[in-house]
C-alpha positions in Angstrom: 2.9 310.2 153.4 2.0 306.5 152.5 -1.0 305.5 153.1 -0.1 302.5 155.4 0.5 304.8 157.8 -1.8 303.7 160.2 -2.4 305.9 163.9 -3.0 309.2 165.4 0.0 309.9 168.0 -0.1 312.5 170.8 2.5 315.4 170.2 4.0 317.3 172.6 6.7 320.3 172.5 7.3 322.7 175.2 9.5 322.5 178.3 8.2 320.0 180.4 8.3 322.5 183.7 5.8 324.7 181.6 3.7 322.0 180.6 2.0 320.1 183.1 0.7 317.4 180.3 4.3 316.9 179.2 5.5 316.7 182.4 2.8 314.0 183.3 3.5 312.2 180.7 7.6 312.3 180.9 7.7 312.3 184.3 10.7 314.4 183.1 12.0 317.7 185.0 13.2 320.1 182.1 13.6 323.9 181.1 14.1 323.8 177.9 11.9 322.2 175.4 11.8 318.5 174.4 9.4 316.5 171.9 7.6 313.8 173.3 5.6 311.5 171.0 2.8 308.7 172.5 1.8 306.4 170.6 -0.7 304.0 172.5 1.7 303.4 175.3 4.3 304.1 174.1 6.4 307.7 175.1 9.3 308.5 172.5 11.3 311.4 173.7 13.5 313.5 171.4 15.3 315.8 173.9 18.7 317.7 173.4 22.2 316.4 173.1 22.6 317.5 176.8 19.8 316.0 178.3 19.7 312.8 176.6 21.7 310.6 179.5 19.4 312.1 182.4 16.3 311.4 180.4 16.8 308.0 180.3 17.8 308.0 183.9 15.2 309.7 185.1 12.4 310.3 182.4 9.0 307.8 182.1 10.2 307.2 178.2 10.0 303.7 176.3 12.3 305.1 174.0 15.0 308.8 173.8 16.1 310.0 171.0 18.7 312.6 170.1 17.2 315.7 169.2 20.5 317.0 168.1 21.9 314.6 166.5 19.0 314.2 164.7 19.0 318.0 163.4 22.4 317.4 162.3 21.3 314.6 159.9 18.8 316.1 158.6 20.6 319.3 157.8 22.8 317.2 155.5 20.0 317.4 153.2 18.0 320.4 154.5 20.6 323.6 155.3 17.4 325.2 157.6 16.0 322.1 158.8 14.1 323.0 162.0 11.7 320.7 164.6 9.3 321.1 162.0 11.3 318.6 160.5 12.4 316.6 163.3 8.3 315.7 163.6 7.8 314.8 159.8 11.0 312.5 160.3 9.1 311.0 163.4 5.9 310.9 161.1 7.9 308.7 158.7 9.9 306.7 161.1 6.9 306.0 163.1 4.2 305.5 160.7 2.0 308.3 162.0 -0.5 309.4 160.0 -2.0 312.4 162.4 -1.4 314.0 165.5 -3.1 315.2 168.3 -1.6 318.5 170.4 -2.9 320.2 173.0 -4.2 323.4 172.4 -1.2 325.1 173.6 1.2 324.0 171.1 3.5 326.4 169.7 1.4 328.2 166.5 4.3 329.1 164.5 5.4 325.5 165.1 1.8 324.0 164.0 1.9 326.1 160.8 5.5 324.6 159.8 4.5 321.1 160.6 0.9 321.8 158.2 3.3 323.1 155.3 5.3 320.0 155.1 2.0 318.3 154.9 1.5 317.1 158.3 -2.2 317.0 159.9 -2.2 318.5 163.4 -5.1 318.9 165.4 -5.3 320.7 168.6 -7.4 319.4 171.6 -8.7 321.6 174.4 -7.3 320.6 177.9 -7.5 318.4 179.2 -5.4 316.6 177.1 -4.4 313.8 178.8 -8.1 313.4 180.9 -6.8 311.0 182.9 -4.6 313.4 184.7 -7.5 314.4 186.8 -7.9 311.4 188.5 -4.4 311.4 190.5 -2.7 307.8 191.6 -2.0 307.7 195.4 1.7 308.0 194.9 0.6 311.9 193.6 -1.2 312.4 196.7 1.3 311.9 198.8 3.3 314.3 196.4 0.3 317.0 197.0 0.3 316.1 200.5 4.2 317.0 200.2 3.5 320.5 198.8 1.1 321.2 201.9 3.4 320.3 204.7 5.7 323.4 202.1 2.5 325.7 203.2 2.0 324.6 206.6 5.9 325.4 207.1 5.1 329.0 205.7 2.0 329.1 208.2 4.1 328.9 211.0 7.0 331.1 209.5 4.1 334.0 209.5 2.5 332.8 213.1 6.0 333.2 214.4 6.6 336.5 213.3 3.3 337.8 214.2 3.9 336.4 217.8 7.3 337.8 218.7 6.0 341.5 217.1 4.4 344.3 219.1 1.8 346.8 218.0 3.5 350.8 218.4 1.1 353.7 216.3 -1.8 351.5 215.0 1.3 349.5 213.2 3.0 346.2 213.9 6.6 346.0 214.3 8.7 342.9 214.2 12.5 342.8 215.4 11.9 347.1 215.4 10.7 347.8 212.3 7.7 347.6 210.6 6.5 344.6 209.8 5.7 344.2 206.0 3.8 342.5 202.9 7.3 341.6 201.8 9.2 341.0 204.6 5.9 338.1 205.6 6.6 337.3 201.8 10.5 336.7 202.4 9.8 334.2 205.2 7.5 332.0 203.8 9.8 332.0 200.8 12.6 330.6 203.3 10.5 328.3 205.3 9.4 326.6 201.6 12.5 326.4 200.2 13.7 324.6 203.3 10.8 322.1 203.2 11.9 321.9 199.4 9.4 323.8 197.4 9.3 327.0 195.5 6.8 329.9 195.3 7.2 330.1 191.5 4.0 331.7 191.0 4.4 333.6 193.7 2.4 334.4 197.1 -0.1 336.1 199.2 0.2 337.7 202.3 -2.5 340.9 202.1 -3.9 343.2 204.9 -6.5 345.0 205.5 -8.2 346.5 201.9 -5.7 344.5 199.8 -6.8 341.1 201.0 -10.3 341.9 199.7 -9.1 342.5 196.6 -8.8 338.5 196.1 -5.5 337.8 194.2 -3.4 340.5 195.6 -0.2 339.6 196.6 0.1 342.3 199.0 3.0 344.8 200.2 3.9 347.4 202.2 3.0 347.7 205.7 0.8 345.5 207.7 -1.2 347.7 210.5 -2.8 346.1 213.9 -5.7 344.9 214.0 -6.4 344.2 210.4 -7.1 340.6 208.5 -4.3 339.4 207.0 -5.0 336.3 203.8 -2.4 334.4 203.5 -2.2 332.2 200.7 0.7 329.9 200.0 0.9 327.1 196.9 4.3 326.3 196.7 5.6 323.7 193.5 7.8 320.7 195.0 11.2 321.1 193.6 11.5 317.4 193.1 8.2 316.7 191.8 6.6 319.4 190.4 3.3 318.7 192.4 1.8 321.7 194.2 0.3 322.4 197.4 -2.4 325.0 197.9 -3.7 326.6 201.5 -4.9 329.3 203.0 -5.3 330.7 206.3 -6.7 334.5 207.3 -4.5 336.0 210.5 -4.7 339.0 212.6 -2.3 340.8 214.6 -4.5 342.8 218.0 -7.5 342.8 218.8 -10.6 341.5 216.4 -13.3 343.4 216.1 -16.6 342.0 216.4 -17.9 341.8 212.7 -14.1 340.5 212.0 -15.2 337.4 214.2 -18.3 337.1 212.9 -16.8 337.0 209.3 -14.2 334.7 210.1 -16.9 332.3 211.8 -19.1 332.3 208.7 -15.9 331.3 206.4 -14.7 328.2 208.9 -18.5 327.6 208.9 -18.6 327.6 204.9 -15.1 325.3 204.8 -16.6 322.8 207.1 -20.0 322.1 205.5 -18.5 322.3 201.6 -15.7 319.2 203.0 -18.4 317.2 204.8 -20.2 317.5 201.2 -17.3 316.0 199.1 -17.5 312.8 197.9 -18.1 311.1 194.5 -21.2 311.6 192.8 -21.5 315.0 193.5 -20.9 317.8 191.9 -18.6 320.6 192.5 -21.4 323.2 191.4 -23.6 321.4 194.8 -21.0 322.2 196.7 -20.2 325.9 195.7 -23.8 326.2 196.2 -24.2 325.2 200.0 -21.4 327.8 200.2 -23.6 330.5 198.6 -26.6 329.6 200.9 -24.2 329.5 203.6 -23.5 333.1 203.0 -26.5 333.9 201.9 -28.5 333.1 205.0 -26.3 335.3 206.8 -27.0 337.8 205.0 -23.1 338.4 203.4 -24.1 339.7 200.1 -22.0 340.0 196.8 -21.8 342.8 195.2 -19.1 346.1 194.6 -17.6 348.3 196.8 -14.8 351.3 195.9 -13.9 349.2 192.9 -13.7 345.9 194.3 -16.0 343.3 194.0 -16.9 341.9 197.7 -18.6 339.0 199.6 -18.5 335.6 197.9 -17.9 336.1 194.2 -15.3 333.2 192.9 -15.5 329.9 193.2 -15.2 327.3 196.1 -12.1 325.3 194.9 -10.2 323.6 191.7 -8.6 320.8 191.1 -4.4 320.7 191.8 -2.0 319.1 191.0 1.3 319.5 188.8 -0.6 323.1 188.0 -2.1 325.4 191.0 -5.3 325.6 188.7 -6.9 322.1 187.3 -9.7 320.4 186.8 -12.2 320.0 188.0 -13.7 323.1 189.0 -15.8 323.3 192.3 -18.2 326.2 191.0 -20.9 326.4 189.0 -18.8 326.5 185.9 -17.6 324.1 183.2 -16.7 320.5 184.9 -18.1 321.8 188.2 -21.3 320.1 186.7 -19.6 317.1 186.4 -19.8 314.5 189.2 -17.1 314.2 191.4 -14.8 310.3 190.7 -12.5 308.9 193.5 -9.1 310.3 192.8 -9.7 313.8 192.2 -7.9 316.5 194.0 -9.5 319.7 194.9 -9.3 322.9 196.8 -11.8 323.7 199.0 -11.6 327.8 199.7 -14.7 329.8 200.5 -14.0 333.3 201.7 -15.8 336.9 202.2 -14.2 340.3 201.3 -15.6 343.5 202.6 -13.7 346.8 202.5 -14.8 347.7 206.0 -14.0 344.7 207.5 -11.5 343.4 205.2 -10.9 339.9 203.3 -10.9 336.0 204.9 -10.3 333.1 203.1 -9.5 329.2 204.5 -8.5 326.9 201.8 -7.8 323.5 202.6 -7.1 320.1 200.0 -9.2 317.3 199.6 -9.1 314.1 197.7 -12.5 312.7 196.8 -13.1 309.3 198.3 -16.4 307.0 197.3 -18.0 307.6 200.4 -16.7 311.2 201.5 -12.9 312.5 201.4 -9.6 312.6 202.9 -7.6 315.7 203.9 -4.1 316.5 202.3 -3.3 319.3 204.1 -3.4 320.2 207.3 -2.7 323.0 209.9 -4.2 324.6 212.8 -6.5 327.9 211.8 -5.6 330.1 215.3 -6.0 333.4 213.4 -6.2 335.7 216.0 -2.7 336.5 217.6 -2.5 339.2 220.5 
């Protein structure tokens, strides 16, 4: 490569609905994978034959280029020409003397690229920093995935009200009421409000809610907590939502109450602490106090680890998990900037009393923050 060349480009391949940076930066809905190349501000797509007329229709590209057409010339030369090849063309046509990936570029692809003597250097995430800080226009898109949850809320309150409790189970339409059959209407009420569950659900009772990330199935019995947890992806922008509410069909007991108070408590006085200049890790710590001073211990019960023991939020946005963290981990050291979207989503998990969890989304304002989701947290449904 000539030594003229003169810039380090940004290099992405992947499909941009699996990668949130390539998605970011395309602004491009996709399944299959493209090659995107910014250099300053400039974003060169190379996307396939197919794809080529909606990318430039649709796509946040200063330039598209034929990824098959572009194969096809340089097969004329090379019979097993591959995308390996496709960048080293780029390299040449663009003057590029390096590139910068993220650290989930395809290996086998990086070790093709370094053989035709192309320097590739992978960055840890996040690789396009300024994806944290999200522009109001992606707030409202967030905000859009919440109303998605709030919709499944009501799916599940509905059910809940119109069943009855018969032998310690409850029963909806005359049969029992399930994990999947909660699962199926929230999955309805999304897709109606135009979002998708693609990484799935929660709706867990009783022991399975305290193990934390258990979807949950089979059937729900009276009086237990039910977590429901609902981040639905926005079919037309990829932006997630992200809440949580903890329900209960019967009669609560009165450590249930308690437990549930404690949690609203811990929600309340971790939002009232947001704003920039503070840290995430100050805020998952009120939360321990908070729990702490009520004497809800962590520890590990029958295998499962219970009270407080993961962190009070993440950031969200075209991925359920971003940065920052609100915890005592990584960026959850880092002050908190105007423009970042988090989670905020203490809970408690006890085997005897079972799991609750409220999870709300904030975005961080200078003096405090602003609520983008909302819905009412009536848990207890007779």
């Amino acid at each position: 490569m000539s030594r003229k060349a003169q810039i380090s480009a940004d290099l992405l391949y992947a499909a941009p609905n699996a990668l949130a940076d390539l998605r970011w930066l395309t602004r491009f809905s996709a399944v299959d994978p493209i090659l995107a190349l910014r250099i300053g501000k400039k974003v060169i797509g190379v996307v396939p034959l197919l794809e080529v007329a909606r990318a430039k229709q649709e796509g946040a590209f200063s330039e598209v280029l034929n990824l098959t057409e572009i194969l096809t010339d340089l097969r004329k030369a090379k019979a097993d020409a591959g995308i390996a090849d496709i960048v080293a063309h780029l390299a040449r046509k663009y003057k590029v003397d390096a590139f910068r990936v993220p650290d989930a570029f395809p290996a086998g692809l990086m070790d093709r690229c370094r053989a035709l003597g192309l320097e590739l250097t992978p960055v840890p995430a996040p690789f396009f920093p300024e994806r944290v800080i999200k522009t109001p226009e992606e707030q409202q898109y967030i905000r859009a995935g919440n109303k998605a949850s709030a919709a499944g809320f009501k799916a599940v309150e509905r059910i809940l009200a119109e069943s009855e409790i018969k032998r310690g189970f409850v029963y909806h339409e005359g049969k029992v009421l399930t994990s999947e059959a909660l699962h199926a209407a929230i999955n309805r009420a999304c897709l109606d409000a135009g979002a998708l569950n693609t990484d799935g659900l929660i709706a867990a009772s009783g022991i399975q809610g305290v193990d934390c990330h258990c979807h949950g199935h089979g059937p729900i019995r009276a009086n237990e907590l039910i977590v429901v947890d609902i981040y639905p992806k926005m079919m037309s922008t990829g932006y997630c939502g992200d809440m949580t509410r903890t329900y209960l069909k019967g009669k609560a007991s009165p450590e249930q109450r308690r437990m549930v108070k404690a949690v609203k408590d811990a929600h309340a006085k971790a939002i009232a602490l947001v704003k920039a200049g503070v840290t995430g890790a100050r805020i998952h710590g009120a939360v321990v106090e908070h729990f702490d001073g009520l004497g809800y211990k962590a520890g590990k019960e029958q295998g499962l680890y219970t009270g407080f023991f993961h962190g009070t939020g993440h950031g969200l946005g075209l991925d359920v998990h971003e940065e920052p963290s609100v915890s005592l981990r990584g960026s959850g050291q880092n002050a908190l900037k105007p423009g970042m979207v988090i989670t905020i989503e203490p809970g408690l998990y006890y085997p005897a009393v079972g799991g609750c969890r409220i999870e709300d989304v904030v975005v961080v304002t200078k003096d405090g923050c602003e609520l983008l989701s909302k819905h009412p947290y009536r848990w207890e449904i007779a």
